[in-house]
C-alpha positions as CSV (number, residue, x, y, z in Angstrom):
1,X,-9.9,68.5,117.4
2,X,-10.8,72.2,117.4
3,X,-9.5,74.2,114.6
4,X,-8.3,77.9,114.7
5,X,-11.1,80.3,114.7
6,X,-12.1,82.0,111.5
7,X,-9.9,79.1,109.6
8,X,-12.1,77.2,106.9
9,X,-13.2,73.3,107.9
10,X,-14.0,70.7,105.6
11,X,-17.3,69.2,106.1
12,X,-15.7,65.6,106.2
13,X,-13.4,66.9,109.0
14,X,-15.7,68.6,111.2
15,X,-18.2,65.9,111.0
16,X,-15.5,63.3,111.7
17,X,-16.4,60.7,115.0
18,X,-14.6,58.0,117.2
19,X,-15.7,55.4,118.6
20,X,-15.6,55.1,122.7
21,X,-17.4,51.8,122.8
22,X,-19.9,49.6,121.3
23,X,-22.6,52.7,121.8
24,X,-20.7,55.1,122.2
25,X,-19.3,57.9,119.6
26,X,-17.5,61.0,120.0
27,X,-17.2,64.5,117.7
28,X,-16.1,67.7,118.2
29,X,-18.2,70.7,117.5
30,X,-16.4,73.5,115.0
31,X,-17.1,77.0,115.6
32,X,-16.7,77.7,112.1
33,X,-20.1,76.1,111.9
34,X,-21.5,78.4,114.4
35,X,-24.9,80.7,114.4
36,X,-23.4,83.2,117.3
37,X,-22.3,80.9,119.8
38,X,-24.5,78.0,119.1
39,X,-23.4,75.6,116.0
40,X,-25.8,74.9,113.0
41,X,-28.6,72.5,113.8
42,X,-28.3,70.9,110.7
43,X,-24.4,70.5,111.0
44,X,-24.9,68.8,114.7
45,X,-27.6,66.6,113.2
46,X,-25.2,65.4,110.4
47,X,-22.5,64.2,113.2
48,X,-25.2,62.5,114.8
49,X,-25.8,60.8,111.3
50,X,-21.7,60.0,110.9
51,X,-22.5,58.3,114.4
52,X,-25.3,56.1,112.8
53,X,-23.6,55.7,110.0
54,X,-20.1,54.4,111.6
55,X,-22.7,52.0,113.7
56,X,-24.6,50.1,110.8
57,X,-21.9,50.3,107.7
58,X,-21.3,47.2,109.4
59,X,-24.4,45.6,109.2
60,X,-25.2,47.0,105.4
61,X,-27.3,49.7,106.3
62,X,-25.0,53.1,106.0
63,X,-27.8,55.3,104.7
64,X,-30.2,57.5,106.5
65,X,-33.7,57.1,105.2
66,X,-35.2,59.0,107.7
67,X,-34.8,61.0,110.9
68,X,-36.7,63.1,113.4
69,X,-34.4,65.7,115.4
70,X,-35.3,67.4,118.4
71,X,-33.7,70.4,119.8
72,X,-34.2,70.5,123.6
73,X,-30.8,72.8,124.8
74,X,-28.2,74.9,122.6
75,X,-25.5,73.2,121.9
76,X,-22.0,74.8,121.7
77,X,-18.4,74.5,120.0
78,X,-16.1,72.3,121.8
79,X,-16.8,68.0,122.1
80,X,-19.5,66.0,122.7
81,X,-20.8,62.4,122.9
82,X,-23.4,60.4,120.9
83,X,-24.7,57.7,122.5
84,X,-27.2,55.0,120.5
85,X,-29.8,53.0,121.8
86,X,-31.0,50.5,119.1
87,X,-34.5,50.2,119.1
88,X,-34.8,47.7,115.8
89,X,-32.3,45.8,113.8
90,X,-34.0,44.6,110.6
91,X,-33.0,42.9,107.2
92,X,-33.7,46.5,105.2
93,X,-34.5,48.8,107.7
94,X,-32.7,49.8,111.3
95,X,-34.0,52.6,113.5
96,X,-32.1,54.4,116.2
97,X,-32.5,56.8,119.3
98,X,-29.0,58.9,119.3
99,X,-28.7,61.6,121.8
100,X,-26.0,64.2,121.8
101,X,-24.6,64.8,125.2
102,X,-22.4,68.0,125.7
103,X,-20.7,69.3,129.7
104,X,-19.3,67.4,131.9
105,X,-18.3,64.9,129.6
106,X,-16.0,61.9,131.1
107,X,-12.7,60.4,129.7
108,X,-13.9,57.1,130.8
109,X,-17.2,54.5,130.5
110,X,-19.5,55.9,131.2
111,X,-18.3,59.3,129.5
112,X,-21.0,61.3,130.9
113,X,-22.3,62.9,134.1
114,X,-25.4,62.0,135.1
115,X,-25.7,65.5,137.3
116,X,-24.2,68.1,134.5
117,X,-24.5,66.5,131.3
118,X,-27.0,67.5,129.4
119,X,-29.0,66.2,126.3
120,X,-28.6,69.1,123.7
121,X,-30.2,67.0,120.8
122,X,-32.5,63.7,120.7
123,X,-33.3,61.9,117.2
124,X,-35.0,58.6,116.3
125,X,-33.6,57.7,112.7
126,X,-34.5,55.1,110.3
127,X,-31.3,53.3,108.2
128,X,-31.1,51.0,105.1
129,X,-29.4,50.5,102.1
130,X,-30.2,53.1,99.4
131,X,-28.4,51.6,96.7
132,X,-29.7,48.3,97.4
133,X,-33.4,49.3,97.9
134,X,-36.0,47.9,95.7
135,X,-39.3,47.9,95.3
136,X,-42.3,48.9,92.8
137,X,-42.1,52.8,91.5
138,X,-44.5,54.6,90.1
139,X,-44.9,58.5,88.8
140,X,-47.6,60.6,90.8
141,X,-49.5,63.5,89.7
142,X,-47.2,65.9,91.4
143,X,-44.3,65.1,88.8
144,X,-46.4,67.3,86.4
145,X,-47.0,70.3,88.5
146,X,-44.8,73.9,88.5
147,X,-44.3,73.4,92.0
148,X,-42.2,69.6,91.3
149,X,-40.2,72.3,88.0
150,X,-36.3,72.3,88.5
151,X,-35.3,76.1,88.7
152,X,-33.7,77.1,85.7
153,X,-30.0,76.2,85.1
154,X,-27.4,78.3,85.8
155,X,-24.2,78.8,83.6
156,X,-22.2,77.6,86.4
157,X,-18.9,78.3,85.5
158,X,-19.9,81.9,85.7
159,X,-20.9,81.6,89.7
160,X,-18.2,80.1,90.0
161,X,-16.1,82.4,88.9
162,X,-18.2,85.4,90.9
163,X,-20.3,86.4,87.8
164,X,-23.7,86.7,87.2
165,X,-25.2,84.9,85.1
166,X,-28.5,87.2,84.5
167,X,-30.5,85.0,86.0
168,X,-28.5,83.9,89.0
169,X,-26.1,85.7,91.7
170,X,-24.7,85.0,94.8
171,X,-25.7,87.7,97.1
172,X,-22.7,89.6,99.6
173,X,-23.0,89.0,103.0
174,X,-22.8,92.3,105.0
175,X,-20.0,91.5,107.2
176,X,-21.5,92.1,111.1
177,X,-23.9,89.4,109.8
178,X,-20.6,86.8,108.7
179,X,-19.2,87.5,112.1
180,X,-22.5,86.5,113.9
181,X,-23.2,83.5,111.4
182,X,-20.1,82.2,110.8
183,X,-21.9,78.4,109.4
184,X,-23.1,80.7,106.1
185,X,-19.3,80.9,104.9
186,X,-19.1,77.2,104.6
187,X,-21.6,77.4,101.3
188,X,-21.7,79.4,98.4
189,X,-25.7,80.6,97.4
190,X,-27.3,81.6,94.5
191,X,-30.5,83.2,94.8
192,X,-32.6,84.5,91.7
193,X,-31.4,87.8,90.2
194,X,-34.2,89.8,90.3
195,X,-38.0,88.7,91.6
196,X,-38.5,85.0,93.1
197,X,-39.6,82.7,90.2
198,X,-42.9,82.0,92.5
199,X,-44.6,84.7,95.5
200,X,-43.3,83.7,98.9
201,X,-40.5,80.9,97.4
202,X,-37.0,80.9,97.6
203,X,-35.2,79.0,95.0
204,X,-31.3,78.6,95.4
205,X,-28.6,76.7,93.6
206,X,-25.6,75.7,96.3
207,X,-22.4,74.4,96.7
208,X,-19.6,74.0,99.2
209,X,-17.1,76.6,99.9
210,X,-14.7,74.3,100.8
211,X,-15.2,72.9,97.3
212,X,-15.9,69.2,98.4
213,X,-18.5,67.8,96.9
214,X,-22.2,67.3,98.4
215,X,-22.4,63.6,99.5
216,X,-24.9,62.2,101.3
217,X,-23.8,62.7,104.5
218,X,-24.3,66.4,104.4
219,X,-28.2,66.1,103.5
220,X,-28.9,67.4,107.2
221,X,-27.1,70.4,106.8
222,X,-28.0,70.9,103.1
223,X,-32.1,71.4,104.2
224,X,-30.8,73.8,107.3
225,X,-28.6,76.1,105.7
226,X,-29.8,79.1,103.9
227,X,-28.6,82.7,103.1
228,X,-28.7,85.5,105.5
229,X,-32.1,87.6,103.4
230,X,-33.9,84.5,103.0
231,X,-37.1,86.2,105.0
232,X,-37.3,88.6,102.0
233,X,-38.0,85.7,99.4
234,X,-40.4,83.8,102.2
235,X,-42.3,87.5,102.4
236,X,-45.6,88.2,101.1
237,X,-45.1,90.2,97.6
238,X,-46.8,93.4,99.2
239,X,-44.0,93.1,101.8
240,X,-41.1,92.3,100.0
241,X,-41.8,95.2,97.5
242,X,-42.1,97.7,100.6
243,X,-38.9,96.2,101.0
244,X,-37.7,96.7,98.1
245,X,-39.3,99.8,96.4
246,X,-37.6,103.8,97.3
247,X,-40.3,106.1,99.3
248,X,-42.3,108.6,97.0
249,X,-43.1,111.5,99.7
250,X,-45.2,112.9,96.8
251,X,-47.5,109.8,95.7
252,X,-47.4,108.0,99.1
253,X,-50.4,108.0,101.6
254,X,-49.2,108.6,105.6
255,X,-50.6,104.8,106.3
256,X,-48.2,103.4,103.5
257,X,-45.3,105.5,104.5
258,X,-45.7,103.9,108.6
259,X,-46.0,100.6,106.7
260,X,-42.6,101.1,104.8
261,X,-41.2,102.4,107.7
262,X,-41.9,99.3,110.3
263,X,-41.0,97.0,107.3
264,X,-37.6,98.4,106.7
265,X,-37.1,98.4,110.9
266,X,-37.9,94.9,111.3
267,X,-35.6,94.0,108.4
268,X,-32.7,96.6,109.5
269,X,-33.1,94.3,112.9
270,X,-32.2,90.7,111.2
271,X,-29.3,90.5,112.6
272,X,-30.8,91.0,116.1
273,X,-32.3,88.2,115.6
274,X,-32.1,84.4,116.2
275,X,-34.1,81.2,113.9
276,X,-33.3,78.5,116.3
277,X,-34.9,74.9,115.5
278,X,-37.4,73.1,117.7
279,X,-37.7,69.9,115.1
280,X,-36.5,69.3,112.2
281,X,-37.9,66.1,110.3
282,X,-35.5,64.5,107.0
283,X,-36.6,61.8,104.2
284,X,-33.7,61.1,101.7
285,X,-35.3,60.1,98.4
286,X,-32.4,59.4,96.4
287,X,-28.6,58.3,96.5
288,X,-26.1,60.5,95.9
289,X,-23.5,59.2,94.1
290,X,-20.6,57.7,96.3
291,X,-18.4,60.9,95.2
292,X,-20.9,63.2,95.8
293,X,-21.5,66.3,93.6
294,X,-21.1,69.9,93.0
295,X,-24.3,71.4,92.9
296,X,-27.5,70.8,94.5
297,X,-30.9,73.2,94.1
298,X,-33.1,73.9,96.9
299,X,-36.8,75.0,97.4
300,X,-37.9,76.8,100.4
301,X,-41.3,77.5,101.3
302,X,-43.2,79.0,104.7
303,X,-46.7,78.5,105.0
304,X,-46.7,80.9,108.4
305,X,-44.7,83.4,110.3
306,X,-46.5,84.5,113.5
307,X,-45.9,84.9,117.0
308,X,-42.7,84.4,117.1
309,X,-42.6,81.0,115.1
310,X,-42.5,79.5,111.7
311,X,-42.8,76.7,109.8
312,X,-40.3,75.5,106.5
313,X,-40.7,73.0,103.6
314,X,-37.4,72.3,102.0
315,X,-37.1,70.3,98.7
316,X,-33.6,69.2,97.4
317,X,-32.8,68.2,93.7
318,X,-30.4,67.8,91.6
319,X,-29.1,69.1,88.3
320,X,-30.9,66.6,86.1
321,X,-34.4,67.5,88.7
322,X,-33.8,64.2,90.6
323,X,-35.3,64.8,93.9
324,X,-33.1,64.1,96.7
325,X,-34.5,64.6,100.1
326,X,-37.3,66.2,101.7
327,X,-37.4,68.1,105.0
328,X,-39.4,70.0,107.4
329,X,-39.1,72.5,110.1
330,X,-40.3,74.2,113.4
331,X,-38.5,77.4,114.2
332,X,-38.6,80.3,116.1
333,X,-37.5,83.8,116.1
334,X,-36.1,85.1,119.5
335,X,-33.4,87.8,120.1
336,X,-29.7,86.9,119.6
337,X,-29.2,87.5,122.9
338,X,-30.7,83.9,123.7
339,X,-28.1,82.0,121.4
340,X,-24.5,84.5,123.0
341,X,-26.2,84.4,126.8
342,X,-23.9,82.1,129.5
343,X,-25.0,78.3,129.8
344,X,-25.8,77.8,133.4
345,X,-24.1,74.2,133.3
346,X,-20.4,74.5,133.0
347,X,-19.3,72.8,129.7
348,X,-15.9,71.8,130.9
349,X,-14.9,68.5,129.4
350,X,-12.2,66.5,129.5
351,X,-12.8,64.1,126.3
């Protein structure tokens, strides 16, 4: 069901699927989880996942281990179809092909169009037990690096009660930029303070707006949900201070002053702009608890931004530095006029 736009909705809610048939699931897209017009690719990706999930709970295997999500045509508010092809069913492990169908969607079998449909979003996902999974375990040399270091701990009473904590703040979001990405007002970030704890790394503590807690089911839209300056952490440190740092028209040569100059356009022109995935890869490494919880701290790295694309390395932990899931993505950066510009295939549905 939609909801009333500019209204908060719970994750569970706007996740939510029905059945149509043994294969066959149906959700409803929330604008309140919308980049412009086009919702969240993480978000979409966790509905496919409620699909898969509602599928193999029967069978034992509710947990996604894995899954592989490709992102072929925008997607849009309103409802859509998730069909699943099973291409193994296996004692431990089950994996899937789910495609997400949105336009000319049908009230009946076989609920889409064959002529205006459209596959918005293909993934092949792997499903077991997490709770139940078993198997020898042994600590690897990474364990012992900075890079595998939980970010400090906040004094999270504080955030939560809008104050920093010296360390930690959650930054404001200017408010053409909450318009345009309406998704970032479903979490609450905290960014460091001050200077990123490593060059060219963005670590964050987050946590639902709505205050649910963080279950598993939200792991795809945990690793593809990120605050509005995130480019400024992901920067190179000469950039980010050029960013950063006030013009000195005394101590300043010409060449420095044009390189402050296109820095500070680029960034004035964020909002211009558009990340939209191509693929998006997960691996859950650990079980949430069945409740869920509060807080969850992310680590975001990009080894390249050129031409127009970019990759990112997402690592999710939490509070006692337990990893939780691992996730990587191909993006690009295009005009926002690509993500608000009219669909050519009428998405008129009657579901």
């Amino acid at each position: 069901m939609a909801a009333t736009k500019g209204t908060v909705v719970p994750f569970s809610e706007a996740t939510s699927v029905t059945k149509l048939d043994a294969n066959t699931y149906k959700c409803f897209l929330q604008d309140a989880y919308c980049v412009g017009a086009v919702p969240n690719g993480g978000y979409v990706a966790s509905c496919m996942l409620a699909a898969a999930r509602v599928h193999l709970t029967p069978r034992g295997q509710p947990d996604t281990l894995t899954a592989h999500f490709e992102f072929p045509d925008r997607t849009f508010a309103g409802p859509a179809v998730i069909s699943v092809d099973e291409v193994n069913i296996g004692q431990q492990l089950s994996r899937l092909h789910l495609t997400l169908w949105q336009g000319g969607l049908l009230s009946q079998v076989p609920w889409i169009d064959s002529q205006t449909s459209r596959r918005a979003v293909l993934a092949y996902t792997t499903h077991t037990n997490l709770q139940t999974f078993t198997g020898i375990s042994l600590p690897t040399g990474y364990e012992g690096t900075d890079a595998a270091a939980l970010p400090p701990l906040p004094d999270f009473e504080a955030l939560k009660a809008r104050v920093r904590d010296g360390t930690w703040e959650e930054p404001e979001i200017p408010k053409h930029v909450s318009t345009l990405m309406r998704s970032l007002q479903n979490w609450h970030f905290y960014i460091p303070q001050k200077e990123p704890f490593s060059p060219g790394v963005l670590d964050m503590w987050i946590r639902l707006a709505s205050g649910e807690p963080i279950t598993q089911a939200a792991l795809a839209y945990v690793v593809d949900s990120f605050p509005y300056n995130m480019h400024t952490f992901l920067a190179a440190p000469e950039i980010r201070q050029l960013l950063q740092s006030q013009p000195d028209p005394q101590g300043e040569t010409e060449e420095k002053r044009a390189q402050r100059a296109e820095v500070k356009e680029r960034d004035e022109g964020r909002a211009a702009l558009w990340f939209p995935t191509v693929v998006m890869n997960l691996e859950a490494k650990t079980a949430l608890p069945a409740e869920g919880v509060e807080w969850l701290a992310a680590r975001v790295t990009s080894k390249q931004i050129k031409d127009g694309r970019f990759d990112l390395d997402i690592l999710v932990r939490d509070v006692d530095g337990e990893l939780v899931a691992l996730s990587h993505h191909v993006a690009m950066i295009v005009s926002v006029e690509r993500n608000t510009k009219k669909m050519g295939v009428s998405s008129k549905a009657s579901l």
